[in-house]
C-alpha positions as CSV (number, residue, x, y, z in Angstrom):
1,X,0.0,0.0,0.0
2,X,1.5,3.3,-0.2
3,X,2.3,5.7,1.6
4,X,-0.7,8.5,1.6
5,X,-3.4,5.5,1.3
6,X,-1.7,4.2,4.5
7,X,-1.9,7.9,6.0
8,X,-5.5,8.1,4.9
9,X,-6.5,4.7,6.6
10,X,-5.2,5.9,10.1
11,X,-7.8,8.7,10.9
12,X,-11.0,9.3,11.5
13,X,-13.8,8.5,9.2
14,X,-15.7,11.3,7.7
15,X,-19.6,10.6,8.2
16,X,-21.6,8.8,6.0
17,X,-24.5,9.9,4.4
18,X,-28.2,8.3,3.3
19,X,-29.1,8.2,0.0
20,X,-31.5,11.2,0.9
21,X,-29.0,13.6,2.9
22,X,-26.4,13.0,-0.2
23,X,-29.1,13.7,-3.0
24,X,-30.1,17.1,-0.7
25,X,-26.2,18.3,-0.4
26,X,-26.5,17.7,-4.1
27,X,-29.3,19.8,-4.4
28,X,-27.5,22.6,-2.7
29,X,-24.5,22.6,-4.5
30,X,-22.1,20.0,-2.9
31,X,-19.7,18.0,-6.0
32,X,-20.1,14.7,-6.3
33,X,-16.7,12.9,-6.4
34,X,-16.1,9.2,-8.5
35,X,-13.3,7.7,-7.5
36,X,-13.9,4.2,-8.9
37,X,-11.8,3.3,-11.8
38,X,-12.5,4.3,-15.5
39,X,-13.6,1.0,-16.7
40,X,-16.4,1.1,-13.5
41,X,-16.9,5.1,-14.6
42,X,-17.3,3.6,-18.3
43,X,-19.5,0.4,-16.9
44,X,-21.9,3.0,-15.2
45,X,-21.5,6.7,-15.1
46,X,-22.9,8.6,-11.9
47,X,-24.8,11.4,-13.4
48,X,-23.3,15.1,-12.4
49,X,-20.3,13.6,-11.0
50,X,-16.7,14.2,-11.3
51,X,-14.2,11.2,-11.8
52,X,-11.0,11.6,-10.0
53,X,-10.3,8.0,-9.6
54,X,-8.6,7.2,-5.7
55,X,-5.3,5.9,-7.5
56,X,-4.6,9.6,-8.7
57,X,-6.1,11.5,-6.0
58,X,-2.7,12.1,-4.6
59,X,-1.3,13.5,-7.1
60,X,-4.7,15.5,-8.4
61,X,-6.8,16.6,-5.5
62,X,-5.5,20.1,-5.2
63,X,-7.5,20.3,-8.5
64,X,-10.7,20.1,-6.2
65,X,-12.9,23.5,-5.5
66,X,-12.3,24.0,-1.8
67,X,-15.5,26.5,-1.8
68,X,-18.3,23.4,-2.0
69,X,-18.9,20.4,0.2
70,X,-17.4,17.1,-1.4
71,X,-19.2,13.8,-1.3
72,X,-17.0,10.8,-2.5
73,X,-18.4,8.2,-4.5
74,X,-17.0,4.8,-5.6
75,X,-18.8,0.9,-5.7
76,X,-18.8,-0.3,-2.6
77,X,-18.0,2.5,0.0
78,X,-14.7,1.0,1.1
79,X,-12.6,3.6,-1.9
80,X,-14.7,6.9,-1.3
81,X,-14.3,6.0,2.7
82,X,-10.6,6.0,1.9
83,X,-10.6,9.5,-0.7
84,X,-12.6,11.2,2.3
85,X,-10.1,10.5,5.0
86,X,-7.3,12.0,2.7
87,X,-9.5,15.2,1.9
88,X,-10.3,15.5,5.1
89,X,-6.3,15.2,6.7
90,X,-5.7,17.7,4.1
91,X,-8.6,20.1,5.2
92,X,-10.7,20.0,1.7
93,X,-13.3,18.1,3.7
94,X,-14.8,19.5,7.2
């Protein structure tokens, strides 16, 4: 594993949202981040959201507007888990 993944799976998780509370941040202007993998992205896009897929996060997440709330996004929960905890130690996410 490397290093900022192993960083990122040390802290806190950020909360966890229903179906109903993500759709609402939607609504109010939150970004919906993918980071599954293109061939999932290509499989089944997530309408209105952004692919930055976890293996480049690192490397891209700077790119991210700090001025809205971020909701990761992947298949099973396990990879946006992961993307939150490493835009939250580095103060994207609240």
């Amino acid at each position: 594993m490397i290093g900022w993944l192993k960083k990122a799976l040390g802290g806190p998780a950020p909360g966890r949202l229903s179906p109903a509370e993500a759709r609402q941040k939607l609504e109010a202007g939150a970004l919906l981040l993918d980071v599954r993998t293109p061939p999932e992205r290509k499989e089944a896009k997530i309408p209105g959201s952004q692919a930055l897929p976890l293996d480049r996060l690192a490397a891209e997440w700077e790119k991210l507007p700090r001025d809205k709330e971020i909701i990761c996004q992947c298949r099973s929960g396990s990879r946006s888990a992961t993307a939150a905890r490493f835009l939250a130690s580095n103060r994207v996410l609240s």
